[in-house]
matplotlib code that plots the C-alpha trace (Angstrom):
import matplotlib.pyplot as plt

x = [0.0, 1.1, 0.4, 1.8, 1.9, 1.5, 0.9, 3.9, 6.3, 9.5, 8.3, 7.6, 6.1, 5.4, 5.9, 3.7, 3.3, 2.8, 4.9, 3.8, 6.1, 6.3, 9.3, 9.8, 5.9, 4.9, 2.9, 3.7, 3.3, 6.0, 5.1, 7.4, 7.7, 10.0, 9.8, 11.3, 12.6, 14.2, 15.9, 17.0, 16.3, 18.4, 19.5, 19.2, 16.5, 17.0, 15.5, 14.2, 13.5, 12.1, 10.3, 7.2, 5.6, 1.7, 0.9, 0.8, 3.7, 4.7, 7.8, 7.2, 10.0, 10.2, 12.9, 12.5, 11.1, 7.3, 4.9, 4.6, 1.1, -0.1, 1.4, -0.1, -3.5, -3.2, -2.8, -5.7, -8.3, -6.9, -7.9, -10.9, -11.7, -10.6, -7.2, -4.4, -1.1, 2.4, 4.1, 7.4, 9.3, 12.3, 15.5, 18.8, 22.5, 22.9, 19.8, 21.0, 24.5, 22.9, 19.8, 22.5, 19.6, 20.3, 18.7, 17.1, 15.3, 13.7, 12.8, 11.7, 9.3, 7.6, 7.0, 5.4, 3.2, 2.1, 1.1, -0.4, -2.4, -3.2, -1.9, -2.4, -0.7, 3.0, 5.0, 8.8, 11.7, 13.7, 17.7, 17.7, 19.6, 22.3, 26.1, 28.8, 30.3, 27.2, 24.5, 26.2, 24.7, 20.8, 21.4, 20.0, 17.0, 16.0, 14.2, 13.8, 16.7, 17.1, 20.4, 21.9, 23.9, 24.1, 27.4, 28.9, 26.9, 29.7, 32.3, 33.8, 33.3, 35.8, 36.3, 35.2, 32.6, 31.3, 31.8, 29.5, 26.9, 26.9, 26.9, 23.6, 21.9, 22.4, 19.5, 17.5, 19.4, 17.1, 13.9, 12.4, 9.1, 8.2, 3.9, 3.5, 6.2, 5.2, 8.4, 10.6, 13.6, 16.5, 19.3, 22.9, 25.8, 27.0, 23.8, 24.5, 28.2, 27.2, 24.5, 27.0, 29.4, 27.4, 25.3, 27.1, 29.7, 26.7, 24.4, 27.4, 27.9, 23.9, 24.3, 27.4, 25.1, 23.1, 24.7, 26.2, 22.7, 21.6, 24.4, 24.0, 19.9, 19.3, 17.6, 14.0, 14.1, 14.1, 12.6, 15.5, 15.0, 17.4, 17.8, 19.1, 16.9, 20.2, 21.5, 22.6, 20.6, 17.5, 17.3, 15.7, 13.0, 16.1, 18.1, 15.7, 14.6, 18.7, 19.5, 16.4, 18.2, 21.5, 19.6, 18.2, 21.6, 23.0, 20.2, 19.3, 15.0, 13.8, 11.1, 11.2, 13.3, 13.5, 15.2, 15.6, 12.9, 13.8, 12.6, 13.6, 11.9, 12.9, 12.3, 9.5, 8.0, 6.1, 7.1, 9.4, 9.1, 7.2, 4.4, 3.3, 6.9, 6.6, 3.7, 4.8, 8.4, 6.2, 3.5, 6.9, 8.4, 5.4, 5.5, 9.3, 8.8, 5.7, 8.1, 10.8, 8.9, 8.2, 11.0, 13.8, 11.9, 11.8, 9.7, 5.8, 5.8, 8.6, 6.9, 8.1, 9.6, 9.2, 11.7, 9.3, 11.4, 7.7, 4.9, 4.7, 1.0, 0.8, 1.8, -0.1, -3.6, -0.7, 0.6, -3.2, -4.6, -1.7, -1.1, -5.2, -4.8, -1.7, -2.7, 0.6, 1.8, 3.5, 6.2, 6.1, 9.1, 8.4, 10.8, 11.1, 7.8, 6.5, 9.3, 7.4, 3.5, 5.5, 7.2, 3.0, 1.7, 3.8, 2.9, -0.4, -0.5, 1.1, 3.2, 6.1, 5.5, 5.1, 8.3, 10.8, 10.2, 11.0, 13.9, 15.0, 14.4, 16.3, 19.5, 19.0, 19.6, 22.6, 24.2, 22.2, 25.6, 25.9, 21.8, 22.2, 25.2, 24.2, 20.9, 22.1, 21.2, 17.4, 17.0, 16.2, 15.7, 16.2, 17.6, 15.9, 12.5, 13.4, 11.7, 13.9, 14.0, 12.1, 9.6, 9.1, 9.5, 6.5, 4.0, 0.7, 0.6, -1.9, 0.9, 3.4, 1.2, 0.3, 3.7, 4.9, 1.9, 2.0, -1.1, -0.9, -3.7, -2.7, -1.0, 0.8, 2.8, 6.5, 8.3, 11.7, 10.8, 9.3, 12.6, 14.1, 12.8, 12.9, 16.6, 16.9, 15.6, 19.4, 18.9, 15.9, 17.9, 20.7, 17.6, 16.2, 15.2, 13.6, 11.9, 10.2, 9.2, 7.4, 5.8, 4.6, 3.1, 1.3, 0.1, -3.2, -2.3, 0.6, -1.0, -4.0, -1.3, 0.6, -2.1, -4.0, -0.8, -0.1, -4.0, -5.3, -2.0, -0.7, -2.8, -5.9, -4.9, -2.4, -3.9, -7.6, -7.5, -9.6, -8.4]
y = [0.0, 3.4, 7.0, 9.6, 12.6, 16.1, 17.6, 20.5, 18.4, 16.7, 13.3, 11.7, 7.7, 5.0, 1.8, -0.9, -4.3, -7.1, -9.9, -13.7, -15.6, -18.7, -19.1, -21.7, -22.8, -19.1, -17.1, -13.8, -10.8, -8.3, -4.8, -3.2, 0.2, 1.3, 4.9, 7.3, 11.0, 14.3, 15.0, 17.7, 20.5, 20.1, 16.4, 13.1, 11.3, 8.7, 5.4, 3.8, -0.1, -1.1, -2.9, -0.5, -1.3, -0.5, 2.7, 1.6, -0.8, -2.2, -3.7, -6.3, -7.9, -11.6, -12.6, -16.3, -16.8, -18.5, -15.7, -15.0, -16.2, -14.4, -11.3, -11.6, -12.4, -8.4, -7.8, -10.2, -8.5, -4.7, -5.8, -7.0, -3.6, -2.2, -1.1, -3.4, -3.1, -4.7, -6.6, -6.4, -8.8, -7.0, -8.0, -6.6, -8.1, -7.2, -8.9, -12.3, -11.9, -11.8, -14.4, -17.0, -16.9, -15.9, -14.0, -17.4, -18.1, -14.6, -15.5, -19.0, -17.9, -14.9, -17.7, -20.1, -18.1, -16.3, -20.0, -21.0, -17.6, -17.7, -14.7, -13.0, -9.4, -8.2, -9.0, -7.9, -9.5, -6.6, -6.6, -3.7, -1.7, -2.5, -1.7, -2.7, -4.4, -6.2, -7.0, -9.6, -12.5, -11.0, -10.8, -14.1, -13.7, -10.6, -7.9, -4.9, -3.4, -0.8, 1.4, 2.8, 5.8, 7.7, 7.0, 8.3, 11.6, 14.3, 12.7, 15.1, 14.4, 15.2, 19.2, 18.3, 16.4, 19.0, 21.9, 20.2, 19.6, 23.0, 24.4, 22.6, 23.1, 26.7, 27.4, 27.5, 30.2, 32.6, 32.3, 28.4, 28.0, 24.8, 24.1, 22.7, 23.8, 27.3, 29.5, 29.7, 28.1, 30.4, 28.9, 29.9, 28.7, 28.6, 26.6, 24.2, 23.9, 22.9, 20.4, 19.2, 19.1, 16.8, 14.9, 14.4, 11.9, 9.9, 9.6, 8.8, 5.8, 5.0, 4.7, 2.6, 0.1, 0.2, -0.4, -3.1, -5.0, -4.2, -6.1, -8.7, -9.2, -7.2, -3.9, -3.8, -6.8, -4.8, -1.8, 0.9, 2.6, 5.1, 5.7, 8.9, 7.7, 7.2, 10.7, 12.6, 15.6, 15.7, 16.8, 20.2, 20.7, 22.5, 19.4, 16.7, 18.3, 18.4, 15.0, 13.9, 15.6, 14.1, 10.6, 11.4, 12.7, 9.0, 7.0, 5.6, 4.6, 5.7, 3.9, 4.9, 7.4, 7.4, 10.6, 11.5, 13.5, 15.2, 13.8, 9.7, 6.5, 4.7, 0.4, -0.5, 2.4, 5.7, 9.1, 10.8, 14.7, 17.6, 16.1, 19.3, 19.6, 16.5, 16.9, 19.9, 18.1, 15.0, 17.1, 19.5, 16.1, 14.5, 18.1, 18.2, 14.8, 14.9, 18.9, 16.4, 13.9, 16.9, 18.6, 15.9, 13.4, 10.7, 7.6, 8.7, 6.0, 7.4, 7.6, 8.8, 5.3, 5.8, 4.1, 3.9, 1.6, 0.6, 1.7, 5.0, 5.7, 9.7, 9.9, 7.6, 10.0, 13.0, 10.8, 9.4, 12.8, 14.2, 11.4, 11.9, 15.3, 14.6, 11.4, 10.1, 6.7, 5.5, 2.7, 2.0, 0.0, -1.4, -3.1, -6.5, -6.3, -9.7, -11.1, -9.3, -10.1, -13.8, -13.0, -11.7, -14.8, -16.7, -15.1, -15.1, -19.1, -19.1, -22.6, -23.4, -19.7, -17.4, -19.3, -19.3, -15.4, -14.7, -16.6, -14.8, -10.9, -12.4, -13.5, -10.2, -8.0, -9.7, -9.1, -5.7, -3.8, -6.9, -6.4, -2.9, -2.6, -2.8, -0.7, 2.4, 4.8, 4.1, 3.0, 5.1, 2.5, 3.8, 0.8, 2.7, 2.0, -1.7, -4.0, -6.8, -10.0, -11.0, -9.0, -10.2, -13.9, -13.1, -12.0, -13.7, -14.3, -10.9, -9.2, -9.9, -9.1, -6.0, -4.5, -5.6, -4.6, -1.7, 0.2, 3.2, 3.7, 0.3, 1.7, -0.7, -0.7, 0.2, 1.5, 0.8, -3.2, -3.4, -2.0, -4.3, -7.6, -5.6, -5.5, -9.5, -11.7, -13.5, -15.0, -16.7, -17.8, -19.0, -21.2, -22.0, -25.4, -25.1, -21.5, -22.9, -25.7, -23.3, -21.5, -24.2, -25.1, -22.1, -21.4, -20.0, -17.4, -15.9, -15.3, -13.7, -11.2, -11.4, -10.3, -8.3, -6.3, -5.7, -4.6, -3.0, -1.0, -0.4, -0.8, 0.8, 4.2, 5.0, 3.0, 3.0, 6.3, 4.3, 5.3]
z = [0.0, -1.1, 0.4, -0.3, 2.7, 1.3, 4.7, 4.6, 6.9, 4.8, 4.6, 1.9, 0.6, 3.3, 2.1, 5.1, 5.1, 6.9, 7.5, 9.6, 10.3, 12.0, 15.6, 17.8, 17.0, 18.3, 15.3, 15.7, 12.9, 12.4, 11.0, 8.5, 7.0, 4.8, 5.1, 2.5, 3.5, 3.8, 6.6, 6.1, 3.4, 0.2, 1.6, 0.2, 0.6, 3.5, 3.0, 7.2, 6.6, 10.0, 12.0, 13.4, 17.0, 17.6, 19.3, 22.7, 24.1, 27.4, 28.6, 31.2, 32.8, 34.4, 36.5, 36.6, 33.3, 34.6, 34.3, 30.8, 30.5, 33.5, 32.2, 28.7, 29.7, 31.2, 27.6, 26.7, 29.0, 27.5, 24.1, 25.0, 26.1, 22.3, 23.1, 22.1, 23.5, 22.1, 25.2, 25.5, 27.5, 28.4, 30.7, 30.6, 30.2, 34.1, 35.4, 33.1, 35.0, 38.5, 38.0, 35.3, 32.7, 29.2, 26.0, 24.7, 27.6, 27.8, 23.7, 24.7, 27.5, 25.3, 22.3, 24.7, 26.6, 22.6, 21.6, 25.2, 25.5, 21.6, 21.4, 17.5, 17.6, 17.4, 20.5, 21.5, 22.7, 23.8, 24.8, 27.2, 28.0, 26.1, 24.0, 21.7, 24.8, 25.4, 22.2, 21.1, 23.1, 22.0, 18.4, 17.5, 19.9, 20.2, 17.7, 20.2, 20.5, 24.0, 23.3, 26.5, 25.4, 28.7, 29.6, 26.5, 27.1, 27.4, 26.1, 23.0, 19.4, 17.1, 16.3, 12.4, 14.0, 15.7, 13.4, 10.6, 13.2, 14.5, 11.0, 9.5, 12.9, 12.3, 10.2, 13.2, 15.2, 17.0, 18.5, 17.5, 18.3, 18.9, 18.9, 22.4, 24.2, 26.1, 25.3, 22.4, 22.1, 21.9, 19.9, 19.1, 17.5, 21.5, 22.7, 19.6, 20.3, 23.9, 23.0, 20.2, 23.2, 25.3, 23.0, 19.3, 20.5, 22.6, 19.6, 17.7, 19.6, 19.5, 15.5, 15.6, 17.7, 15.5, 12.3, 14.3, 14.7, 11.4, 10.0, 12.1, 12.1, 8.6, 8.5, 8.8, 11.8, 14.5, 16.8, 17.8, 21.1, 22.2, 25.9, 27.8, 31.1, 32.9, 32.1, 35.2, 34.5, 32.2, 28.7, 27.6, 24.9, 23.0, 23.9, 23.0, 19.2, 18.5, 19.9, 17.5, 14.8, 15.3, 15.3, 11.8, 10.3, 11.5, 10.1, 13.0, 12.6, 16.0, 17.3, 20.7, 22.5, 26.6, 27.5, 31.7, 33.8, 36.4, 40.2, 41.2, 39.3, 41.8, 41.6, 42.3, 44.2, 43.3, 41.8, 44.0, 42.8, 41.5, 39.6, 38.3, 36.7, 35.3, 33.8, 31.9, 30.9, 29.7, 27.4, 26.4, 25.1, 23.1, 21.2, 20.7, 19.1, 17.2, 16.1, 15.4, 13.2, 10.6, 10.8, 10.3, 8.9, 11.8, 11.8, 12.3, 14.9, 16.9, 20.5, 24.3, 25.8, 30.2, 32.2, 34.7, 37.5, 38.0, 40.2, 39.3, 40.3, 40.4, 36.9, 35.1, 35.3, 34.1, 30.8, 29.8, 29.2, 27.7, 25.2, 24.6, 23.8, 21.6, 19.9, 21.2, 21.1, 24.6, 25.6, 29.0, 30.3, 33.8, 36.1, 37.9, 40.0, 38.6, 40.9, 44.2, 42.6, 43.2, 46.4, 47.3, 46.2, 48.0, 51.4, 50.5, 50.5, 54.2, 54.9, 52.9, 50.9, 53.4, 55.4, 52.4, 51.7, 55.2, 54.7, 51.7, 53.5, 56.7, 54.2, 52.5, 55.2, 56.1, 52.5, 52.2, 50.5, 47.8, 47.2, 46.6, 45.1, 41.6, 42.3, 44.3, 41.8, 41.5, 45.2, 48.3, 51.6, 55.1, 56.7, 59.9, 58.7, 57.9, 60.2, 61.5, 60.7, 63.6, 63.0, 59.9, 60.6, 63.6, 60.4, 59.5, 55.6, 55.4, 57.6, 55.2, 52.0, 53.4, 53.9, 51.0, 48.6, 46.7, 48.8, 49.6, 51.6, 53.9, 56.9, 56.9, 53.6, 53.7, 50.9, 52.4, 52.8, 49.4, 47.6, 50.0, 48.9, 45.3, 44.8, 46.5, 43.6, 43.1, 46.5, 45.0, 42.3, 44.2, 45.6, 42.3, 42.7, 45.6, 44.8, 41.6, 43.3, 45.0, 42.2, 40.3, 43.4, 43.8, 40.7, 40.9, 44.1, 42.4, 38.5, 39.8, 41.7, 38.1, 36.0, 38.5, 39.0, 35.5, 34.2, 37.4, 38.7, 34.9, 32.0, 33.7, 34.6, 32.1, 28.8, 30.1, 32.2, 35.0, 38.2]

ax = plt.figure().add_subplot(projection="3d")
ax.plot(x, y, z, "-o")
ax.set_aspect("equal")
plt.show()
């Protein structure tokens, strides 16, 4: 199908079609647009052969690799109530190191629980968060591609590098006016050298990933996200559009971009920050894209991706309205929750359950700088406002639950034990036998949490706007 966009923005033919093909006895359908454009005025036309995503997306993450059917059926009841969202299993190269899993068995768990569940739409096996030092091992099994530049932001380009950057970003020196964003965007060649200074060498590096995959997996195979979440400050409108721009001038088809806001998304807990600030950074960001779209020529599907760390409640109502007023697409990535709906259901069931998951916060306490080590950054617990491991062992299963349970309103829910138990999931797999013994053996306690979790805490209020 052919149509041809005569709108006033610099793209130009969309070339869609579908694709079914048949993995691992899964039937899943990949989407493909090869997308012809201008990217900038008086350039050559840039042909994008990718893989597209549906509007809305969510990554879902699965420590132990047993809830995918649980987590889909979230997915199932959404589409039963006329929105359908892409799942996304996601799990990174430093959750596979800690856990001793690997990229085929996140691929092997997606395609059974597509056949088990029936499952007929697009679905996403995503290597997250990831480099040139690590991709390698998800080539073969992956085609969702997270690229984590944010440790090359600030390092310098080269001075030729630079200069050419600086000098075709030029034409829009002085007051840029971007529809959406409340004040104009004052650019100089001084503002541009600086965001050249920070970003150039950072996208740089995202495009060299990228060509990197593409010659491995073949262009048009995959969805490209670009990540800036782990940034240490957030990006600007200004920043954003040029960073968008710099991704067009390497080629890079941008499916999803997750740039940094400013407050915590810490794991597994809620917003920490000013939510009216957010709010305006979040509606700023879906106009500097849908800006960016027309101006440079980016993919129409390129959407906001939200590094959520999970849980964040207050902001869901915030990003439903404004992605209704925008008619924006969304990625939400969540974090490893599905391994504390488990820990839930596994207090929930009392005996064996209830004992081993006091077992596992008593052992995690006494390693607590191991456990947080590799989480510092997007953790905040008070070991004060930890309760011992006495105290815990002395819970009833609805004691337990309810402290751990993301409720707000309980009185008895603790933040600080919930990130706790958040950041302790190796010492389950250091007990893997035994801990999936216990999950198979509890099966219908811990996917009602699974699903429950996933459509009433997430899809609801931010796909649904039910609150």
């Amino acid at each position: 199908m052919f149509t041809l966009d005569t709108t006033g923005s610099t793209r130009g033919i969309y070339v869609a079609q579908s694709v079914v093909s048949i993995k691992g006895l899964a039937l899943r359908r990949l989407h493909r647009v090869r997308e012809l454009s201008r990217i900038c005025s008086g350039s050559p036309l840039r042909i994008y052969n990718m893989t597209t995503i549906s509007k809305y997306s969510m990554g879902i993450g699965d420590r132990f690799g047993l809830e995918g059917p649980a987590q889909l059926r979230a997915f199932q009841a959404a589409k039963a109530r006329g929105i359908t969202i892409a799942p996304v299993w996601n799990k990174s190269n430093r959750e596979h190191t800690l856990i001793g899993t690997r990229p085929e068995d996140v691929r092997a768990e997606a395609d059974a629980a597509v056949k088990s569940c029936q499952w007929t739409d697009p679905y996403f096996v995503d290597a997250d968060h990831i480099g040139l030092a690590t991709v390698d091992k998800f080539l073969a099994v992956s085609d969702f591609f997270t690229i984590d530049v944010a440790d090359a932001i600030g390092k310098p380009a080269t001075d030729g590098a630079m200069a050419k950057y600086v000098a075709e970003m030029e034409r829009f020196a002085g007051a840029l006016r971007i529809p959406g964003v409340a004040e104009p965007v004052v650019v100089s060649q001084a503002s541009l050298q600086e965001i050249a200074a920070k970003y150039l060498f950072a996208v740089a590096e995202a495009g060299r990933v990228y060509r990197h995959i593409a010659a491995q997996r073949g262009e048009g195979n995959f969805v490209t996200e670009v990540s800036f979440d782990e940034a240490n400050t957030p990006q600007t409108p200004a920043e954003l559009f040029f960073i968008l721009a710099a991704a067009a001038r390497e080629g890079i088809p941008v499916a999803t971009v997750a740039p940094k806001f400013t407050g915590e998304f810490l794991k597994g807990i809620d917003y920490v920050g000013d939510i009216q600030r957010f709010a305006r950074e979040f509606e700023e960001d879906l106009a500097v894209l849908a800006f960016a779209k027309k101006t440079f020529g980016l993919p129409e599907t390129l959407k906001l991706s939200i590094h959520s760390g999970s849980d964040k409640f207050s902001l869901y109502p915030i990003m439903h309205r404004a992605i209704k007023k925008a008619d924006a697409g969304l990625h939400l990535k969540t974090a490893g929750t599905t391994w504390l709906e488990e820990v839930i259901g596994l207090a929930a069931s009392g005996g064996a359950g209830l004992a081993f998951v006091k077992e596992i916060y008593r052992e995690a306490l006494g390693r607590y700088d191991e456990m947080a080590k590799p989480y510092l950054t997007v953790i905040a617990i008070d070991r004060q406002a930890l309760p011992t491991p006495d105290e815990v062992d002395a819970f009833s299963a609805e004691e337990y639950v309810e402290t751990l349970e993301h409720d707000q309103a309980c009185k008895r829910f603790n933040i600080h034990f919930r990130q706790m138990v958040h950041i302790s999931f190796r010492l389950a797999a250091e007990k893997r036998a035994r801990y999936t013994e216990l999950l198979k053996a509890n099966r219908d306690s811990i996917e009602t949490h699974v699903t429950s979790n996933i459509l009433k805490r997430h899809i609801e209020p931010l796909f649904l706007g039910l609150i």
